[in-house]
N, C-alpha and C positions, 0 to 999 in steps of 0.2 A: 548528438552534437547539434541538432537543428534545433532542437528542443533547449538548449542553452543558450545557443544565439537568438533563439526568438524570444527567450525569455531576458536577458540581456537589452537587446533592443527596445521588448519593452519599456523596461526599466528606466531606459536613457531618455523615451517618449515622455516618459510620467512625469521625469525630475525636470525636463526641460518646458514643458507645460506648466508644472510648479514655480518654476522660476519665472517664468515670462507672466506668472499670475501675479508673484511677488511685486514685481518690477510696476505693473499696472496696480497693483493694491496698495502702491504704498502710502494712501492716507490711512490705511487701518493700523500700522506700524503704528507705536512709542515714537512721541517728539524725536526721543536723544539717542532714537534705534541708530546703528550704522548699519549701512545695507553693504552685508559684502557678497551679493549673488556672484561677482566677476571672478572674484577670488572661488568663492567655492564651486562654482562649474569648471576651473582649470584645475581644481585640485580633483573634485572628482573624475575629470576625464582623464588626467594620468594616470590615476589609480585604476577603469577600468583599459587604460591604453597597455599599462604592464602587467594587466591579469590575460588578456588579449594576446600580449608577447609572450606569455607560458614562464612570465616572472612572478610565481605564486607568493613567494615569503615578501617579496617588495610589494608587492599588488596590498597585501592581508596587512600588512604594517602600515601602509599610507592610507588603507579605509577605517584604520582603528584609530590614526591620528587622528585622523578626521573627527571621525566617532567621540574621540574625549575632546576634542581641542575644539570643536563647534557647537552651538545647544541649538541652533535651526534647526526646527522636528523636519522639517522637509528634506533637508538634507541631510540630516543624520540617518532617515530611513532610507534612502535611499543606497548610503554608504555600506549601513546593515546586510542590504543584499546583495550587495555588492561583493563585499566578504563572504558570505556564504556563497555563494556561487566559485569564488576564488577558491575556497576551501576542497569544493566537490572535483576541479579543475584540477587541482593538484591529486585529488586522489588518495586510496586508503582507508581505511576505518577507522581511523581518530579523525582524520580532517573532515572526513562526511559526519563524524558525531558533531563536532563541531558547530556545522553546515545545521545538524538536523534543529541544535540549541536556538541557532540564530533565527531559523525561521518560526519556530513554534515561539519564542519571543517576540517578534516581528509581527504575528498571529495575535498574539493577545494586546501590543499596544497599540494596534493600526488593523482590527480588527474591519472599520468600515469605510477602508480605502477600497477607489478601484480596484486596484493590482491585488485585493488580497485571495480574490479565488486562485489565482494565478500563481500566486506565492503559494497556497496550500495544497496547489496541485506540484509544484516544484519539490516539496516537501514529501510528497508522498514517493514519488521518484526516486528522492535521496532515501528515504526510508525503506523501498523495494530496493535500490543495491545494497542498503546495510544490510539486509535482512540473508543475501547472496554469500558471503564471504565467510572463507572456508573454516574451519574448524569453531564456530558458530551454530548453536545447536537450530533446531527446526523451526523451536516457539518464540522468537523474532518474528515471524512471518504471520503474524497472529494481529501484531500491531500493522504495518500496513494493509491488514484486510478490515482491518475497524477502521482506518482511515478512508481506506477507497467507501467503505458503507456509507459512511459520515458523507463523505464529498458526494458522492453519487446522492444521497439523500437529501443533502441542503443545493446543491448545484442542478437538479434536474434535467435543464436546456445548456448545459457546460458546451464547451465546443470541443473538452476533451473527454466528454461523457463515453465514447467507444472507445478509445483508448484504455480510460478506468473501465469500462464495464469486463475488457479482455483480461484486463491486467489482473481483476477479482479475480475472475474464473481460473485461471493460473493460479494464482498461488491457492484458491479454493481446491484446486486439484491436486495440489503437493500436498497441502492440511491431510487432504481426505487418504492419501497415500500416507502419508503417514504414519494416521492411524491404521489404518488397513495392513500396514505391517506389523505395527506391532501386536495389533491383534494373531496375526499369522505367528508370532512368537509364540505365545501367550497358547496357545493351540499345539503347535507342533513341539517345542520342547519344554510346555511345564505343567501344558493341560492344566492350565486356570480356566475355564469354561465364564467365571464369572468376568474376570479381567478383560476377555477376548471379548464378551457379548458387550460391555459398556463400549468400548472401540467402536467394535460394529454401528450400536444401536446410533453413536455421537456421529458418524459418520451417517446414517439415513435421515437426522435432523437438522444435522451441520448444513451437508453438502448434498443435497435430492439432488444436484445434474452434475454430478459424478459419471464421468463416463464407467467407470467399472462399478456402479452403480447395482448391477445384476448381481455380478461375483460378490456383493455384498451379503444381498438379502439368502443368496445361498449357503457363503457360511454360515452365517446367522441361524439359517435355518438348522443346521449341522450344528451348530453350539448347543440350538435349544433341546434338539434329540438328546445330546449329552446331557441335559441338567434334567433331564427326565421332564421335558415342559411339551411335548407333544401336541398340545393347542398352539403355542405359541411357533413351535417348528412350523408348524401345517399354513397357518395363517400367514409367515415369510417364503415359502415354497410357492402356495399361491398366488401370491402379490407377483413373484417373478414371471412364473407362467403367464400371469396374464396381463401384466406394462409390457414381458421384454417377449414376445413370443416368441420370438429372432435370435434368443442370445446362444450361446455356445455350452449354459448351464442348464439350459431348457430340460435337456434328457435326465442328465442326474437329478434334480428337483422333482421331475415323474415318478422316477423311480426312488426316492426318498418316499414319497406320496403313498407310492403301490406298497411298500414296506408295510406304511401304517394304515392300509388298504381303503384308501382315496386313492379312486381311477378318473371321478367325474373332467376333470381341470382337463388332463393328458387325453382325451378321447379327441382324436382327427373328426 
């Protein structure tokens, strides 16, 4: 909620900025411009006055008016966001699709505005609760982790850089859970040995700070026994032994080890 209001606020800083530039710029206008800045600060302030009152459909219909019935880029973008925000307000999975169109268009025409880290951090928000709602498969969640990468990679000193840096690691943590089940499938009722190992392997590339990160390399290791690959077992055994000395797989990896008669790793 804070995070709409300040992004809202924003917005109303930018367009009234814009406007008072307008006002002061106006020898760069067309002789036979008509300057209707008065007019379109009241229509835009109603329109976010009734997205504000939780009047969504009135709110969404007076920024679209706006939208065709004005060709001021200043104002028309502003309206753009306006409606998108309206949409997320009201709520749902259509209206946040909606939300997610406006801003990824908003992105490509106003690419080198101010407000556009601002708006592609908005964006990614909306597309972390799309990604949330229920009967919705997993691999949604695929696209807001290319985003948060993107953003974190072009944004570096962002001021919402920890915010994104957590919000990766979440859903980086669902991804790798994931896979990690259905590897676990793939293993206990159809013994695919191959199936399971690509999971595995996609998960120690994808996501290395994996908290169950350990429990990985272990079954892995136990897949590679099954494909009869014994180097490869031994070489994921010992990777865990010696990053995770601590973990809870520690003993079984030994005794995997001792099996194929490596003790050196497992000696106190």
């Amino acid at each position: 909620m804070l995070l709409k209001a300040s992004f809202i606020i924003a917005v109303v800083i930018m367009f009234a900025a814009c406007s008072q530039g307008q006002t002061r710029g106006n020898k760069s206008q067309p002789k036979n411009s008509v300057d209707h800045s008065d007019d379109n600060n009241e229509l835009l302030k109603e329109a976010y006055k009734l997205s504000f009152e939780g009047n969504y459909p009135a709110a969404v219909f007076l920024f679209k008016s706006i939208i065709s019935g004005y060709s001021e880029a200043d104002f028309v973008k502003q309206a753009k966001l306006g409606m998108a925000d309206s949409y997320i307000s009201k709520g749902g999975y259509e209206s946040r699709l909606e939300a997610d169109l406006i801003f990824s268009e908003w992105l490509k025409d106003y690419s080198d505005q101010p407000l556009a880290e601002e708006v592609e951090y908005r964006r990614i928000q909306n597309a972390i609760e799309l990604a949330k709602y229920p009967g919705r498969d997993g691999w949604p969640e695929l696209r807001p982790e290319r985003l948060l990468k993107e953003y974190l990679k072009n944004h570096p000193n962002s001021i919402h850089r920890f915010e994104a840096q957590a919000d990766l690691k979440e859903i980086q943590g669902r991804l790798a859970t994931g896979d990690l089940n259905v590897a676990l499938f793939y293993m206990n009722n159809r013994q695919a040995w191959a199936g399971a190992e690509g999971r595995l392997k996609e998960v120690l590339e994808r996501y290395p700070d994996f908290a169950d990160i350990d429990r990985v390399l272990f079954l892995l290791g136990k897949v590679e026994m099954e494909r009869d690959d014994s180097e490869q077992a031994a070489q994921c055994l010992r990777q865990l032994i010696k990053k995770y000395p601590n973990s809870l797989y520690r003993t079984g990896a030994c005794d995997q080890l001792a099996v194929m008669g490596q003790f050196d790793e497992c000696k106190e």
